[in-house]
GUBATOR-242058 format. One record per residue (C-alpha): residue in three letters; residue number from 0; x, y, z. Coordinates in steps of 0.2 Angstrom, whole numbers, plus 5000, padded with zeros to 4 digits. Example, Ala and Ser with C-alpha at 12.3 -4.5 7.8 and 13.67 -1.06 7.14 Angstrom:
+------+-----+------+------+------+
| rest |  nr |   c1 |   c2 |   c3 |
+------+-----+------+------+------+
|  Ala |   0 | 5062 | 4978 | 5039 |
|  Ser |   1 | 5068 | 4995 | 5036 |
+------+-----+------+------+------+
END
This chain:
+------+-----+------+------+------+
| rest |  nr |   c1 |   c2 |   c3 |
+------+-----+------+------+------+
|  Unk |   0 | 5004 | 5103 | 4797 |
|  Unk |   1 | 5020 | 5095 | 4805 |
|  Unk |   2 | 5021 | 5091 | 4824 |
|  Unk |   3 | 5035 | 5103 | 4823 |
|  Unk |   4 | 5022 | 5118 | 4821 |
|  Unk |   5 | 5012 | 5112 | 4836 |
|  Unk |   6 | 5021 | 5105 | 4849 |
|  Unk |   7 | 5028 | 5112 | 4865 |
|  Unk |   8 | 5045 | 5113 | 4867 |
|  Unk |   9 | 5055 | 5100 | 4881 |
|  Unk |  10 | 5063 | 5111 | 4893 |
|  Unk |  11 | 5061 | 5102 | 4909 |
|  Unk |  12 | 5071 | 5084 | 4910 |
|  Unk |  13 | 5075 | 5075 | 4928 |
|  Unk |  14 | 5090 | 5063 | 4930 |
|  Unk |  15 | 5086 | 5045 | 4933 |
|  Unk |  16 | 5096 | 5044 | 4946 |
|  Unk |  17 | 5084 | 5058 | 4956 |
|  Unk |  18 | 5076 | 5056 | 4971 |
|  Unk |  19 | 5059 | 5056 | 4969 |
|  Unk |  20 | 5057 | 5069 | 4983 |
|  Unk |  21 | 5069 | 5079 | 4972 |
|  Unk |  22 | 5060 | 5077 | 4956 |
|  Unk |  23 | 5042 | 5080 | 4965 |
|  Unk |  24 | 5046 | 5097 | 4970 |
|  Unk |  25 | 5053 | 5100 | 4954 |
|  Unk |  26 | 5036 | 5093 | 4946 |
|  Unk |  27 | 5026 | 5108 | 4959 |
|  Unk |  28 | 5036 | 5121 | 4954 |
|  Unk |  29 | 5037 | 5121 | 4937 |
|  Unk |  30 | 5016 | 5116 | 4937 |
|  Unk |  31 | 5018 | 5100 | 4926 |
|  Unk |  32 | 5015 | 5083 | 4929 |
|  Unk |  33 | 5026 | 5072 | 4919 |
|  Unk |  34 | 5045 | 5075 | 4915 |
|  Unk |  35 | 5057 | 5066 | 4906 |
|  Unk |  36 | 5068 | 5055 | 4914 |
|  Unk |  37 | 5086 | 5056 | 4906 |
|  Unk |  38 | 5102 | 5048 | 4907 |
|  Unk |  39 | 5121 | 5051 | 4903 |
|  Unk |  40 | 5127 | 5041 | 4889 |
|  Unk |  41 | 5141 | 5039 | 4878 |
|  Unk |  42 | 5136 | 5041 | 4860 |
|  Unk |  43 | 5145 | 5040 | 4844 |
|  Unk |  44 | 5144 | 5055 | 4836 |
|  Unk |  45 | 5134 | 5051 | 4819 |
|  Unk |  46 | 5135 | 5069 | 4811 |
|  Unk |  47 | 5154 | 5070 | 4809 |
|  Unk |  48 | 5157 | 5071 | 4790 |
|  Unk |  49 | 5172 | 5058 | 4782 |
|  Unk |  50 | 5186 | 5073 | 4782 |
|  Unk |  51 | 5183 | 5080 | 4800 |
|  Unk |  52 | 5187 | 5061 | 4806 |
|  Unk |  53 | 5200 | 5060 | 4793 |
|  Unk |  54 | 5206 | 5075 | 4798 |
|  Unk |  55 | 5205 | 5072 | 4819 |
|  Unk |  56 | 5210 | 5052 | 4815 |
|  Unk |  57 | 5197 | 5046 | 4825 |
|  Unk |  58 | 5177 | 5045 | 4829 |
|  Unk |  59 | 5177 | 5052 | 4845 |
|  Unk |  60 | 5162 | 5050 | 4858 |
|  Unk |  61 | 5150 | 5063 | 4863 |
|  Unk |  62 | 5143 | 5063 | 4883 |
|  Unk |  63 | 5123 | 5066 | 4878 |
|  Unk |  64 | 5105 | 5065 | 4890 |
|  Unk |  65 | 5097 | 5051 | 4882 |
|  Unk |  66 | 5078 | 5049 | 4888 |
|  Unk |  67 | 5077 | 5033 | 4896 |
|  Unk |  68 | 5059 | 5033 | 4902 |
|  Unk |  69 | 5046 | 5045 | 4910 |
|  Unk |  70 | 5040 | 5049 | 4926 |
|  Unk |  71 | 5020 | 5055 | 4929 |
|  Unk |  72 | 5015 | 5060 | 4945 |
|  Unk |  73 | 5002 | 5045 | 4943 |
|  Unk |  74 | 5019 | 5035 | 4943 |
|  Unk |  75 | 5024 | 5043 | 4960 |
|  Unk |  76 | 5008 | 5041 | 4968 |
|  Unk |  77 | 5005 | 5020 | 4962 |
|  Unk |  78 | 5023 | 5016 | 4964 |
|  Unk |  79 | 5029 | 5024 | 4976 |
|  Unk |  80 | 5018 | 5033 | 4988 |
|  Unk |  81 | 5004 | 5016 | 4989 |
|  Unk |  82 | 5019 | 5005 | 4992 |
|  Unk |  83 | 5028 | 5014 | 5005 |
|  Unk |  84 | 5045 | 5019 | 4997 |
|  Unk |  85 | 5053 | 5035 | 5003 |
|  Unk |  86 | 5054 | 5049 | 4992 |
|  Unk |  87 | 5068 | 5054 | 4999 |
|  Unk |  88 | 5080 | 5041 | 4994 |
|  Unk |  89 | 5072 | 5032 | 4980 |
|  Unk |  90 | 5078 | 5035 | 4965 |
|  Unk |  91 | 5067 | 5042 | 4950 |
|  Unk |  92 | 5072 | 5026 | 4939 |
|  Unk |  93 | 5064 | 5015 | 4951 |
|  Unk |  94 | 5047 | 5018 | 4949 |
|  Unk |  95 | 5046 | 5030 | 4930 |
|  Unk |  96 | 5038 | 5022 | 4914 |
|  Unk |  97 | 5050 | 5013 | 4904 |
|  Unk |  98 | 5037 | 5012 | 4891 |
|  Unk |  99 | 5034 | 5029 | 4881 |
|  Unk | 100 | 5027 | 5033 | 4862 |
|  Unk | 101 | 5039 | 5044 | 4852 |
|  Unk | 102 | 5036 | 5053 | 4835 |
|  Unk | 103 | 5048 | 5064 | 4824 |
|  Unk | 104 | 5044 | 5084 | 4822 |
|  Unk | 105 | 5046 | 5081 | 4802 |
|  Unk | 106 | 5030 | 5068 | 4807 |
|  Unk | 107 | 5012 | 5075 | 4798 |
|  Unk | 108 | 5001 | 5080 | 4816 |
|  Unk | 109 | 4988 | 5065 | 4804 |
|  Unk | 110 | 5003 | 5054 | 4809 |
|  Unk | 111 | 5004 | 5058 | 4828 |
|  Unk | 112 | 4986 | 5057 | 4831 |
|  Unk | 113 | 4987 | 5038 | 4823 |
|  Unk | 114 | 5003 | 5035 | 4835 |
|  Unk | 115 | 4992 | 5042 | 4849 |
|  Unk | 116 | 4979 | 5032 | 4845 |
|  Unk | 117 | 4988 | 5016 | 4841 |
|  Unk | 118 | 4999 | 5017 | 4856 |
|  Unk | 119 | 4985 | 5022 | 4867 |
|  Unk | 120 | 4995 | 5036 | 4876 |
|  Unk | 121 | 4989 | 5055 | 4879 |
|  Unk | 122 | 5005 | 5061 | 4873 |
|  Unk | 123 | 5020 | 5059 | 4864 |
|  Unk | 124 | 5038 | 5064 | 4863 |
|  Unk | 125 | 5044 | 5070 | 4849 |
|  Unk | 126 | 5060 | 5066 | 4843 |
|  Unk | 127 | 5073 | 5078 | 4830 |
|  Unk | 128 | 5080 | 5069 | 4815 |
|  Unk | 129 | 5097 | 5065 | 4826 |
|  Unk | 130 | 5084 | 5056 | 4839 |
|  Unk | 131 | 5086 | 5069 | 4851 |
|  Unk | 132 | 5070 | 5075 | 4865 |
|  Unk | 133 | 5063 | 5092 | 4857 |
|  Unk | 134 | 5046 | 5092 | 4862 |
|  Unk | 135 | 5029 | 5083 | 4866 |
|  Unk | 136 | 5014 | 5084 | 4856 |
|  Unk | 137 | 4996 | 5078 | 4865 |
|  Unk | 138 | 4979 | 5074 | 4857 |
|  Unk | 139 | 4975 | 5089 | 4864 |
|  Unk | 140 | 4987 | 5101 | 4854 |
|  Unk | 141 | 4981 | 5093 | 4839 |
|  Unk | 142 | 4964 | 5094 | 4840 |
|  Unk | 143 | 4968 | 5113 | 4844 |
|  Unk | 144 | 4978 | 5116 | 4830 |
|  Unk | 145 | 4965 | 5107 | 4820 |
|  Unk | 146 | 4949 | 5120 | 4823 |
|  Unk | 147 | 4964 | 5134 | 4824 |
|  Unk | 148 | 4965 | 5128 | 4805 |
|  Unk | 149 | 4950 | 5127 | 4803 |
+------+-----+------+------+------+
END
């Protein structure tokens, strides 16, 4: 089975240039505890086959969300609520994890789980063949889709 089959899909990013006030109430309302946090970037665009940059004459840039870390609300209460930063005016990129496991959709859910365990993560982002967010997968989901399987 591929992650692809399992996973949930990413709908819920938050800039990283967010308060954390801002990116809390967005965490209550939507019921989750962890978002991604993204960034605006220039990014060559990779996909553009031989003739269209022929054609246009140059390789032109793309503006694109590119995950830059992630934010937990474990993140909001050690680094910022226990050491007194205002939520109102700290910015989410100042207290998220930088440090976040990803896998590809095409990935076996056998590969995930070793990522998973490897890693030493609950969860992990999974990634489409242009690198792009699409989703997260947990220990959770596999196991699920496991007995489902079974």
């Amino acid at each position: 089975m591929k992650v692809q089959e399992i996973m949930r899909r990413i709908v819920h990013t938050v800039r990283a240039e967010a308060t954390i006030e801002d990116a809390s109430r967005q965490m209550l309302m939507e019921n989750i505890g962890l978002l991604p946090v993204v960034e605006e970037a220039l990014i060559e665009e990779s996909q553009l086959r031989g003739n269209i940059v022929e054609k246009i004459g140059f390789l032109p840039l793309v503006e694109e969300d590119v995950m830059v870390g992630v934010l937990t609300t474990r993140d909001i209460v050690i680094r910022a609520i226990a050491q007194g930063k205002d939520p109102r005016t700290t910015p989410v990129s100042d207290i998220m994890t930088h440090d976040f496991a990803c896998c590809s959709e095409d990935s076996d859910f056998s590969e995930a789980l070793a990522i998973l365990g490897q890693r030493k993560v609950r969860r992990l982002f999974v990634l489409n063949r242009d690198g792009k967010l699409v989703g997260i997968i947990s220990r959770g989901d596999i196991w699920a889709a496991e007995s489902e399987a079974v």
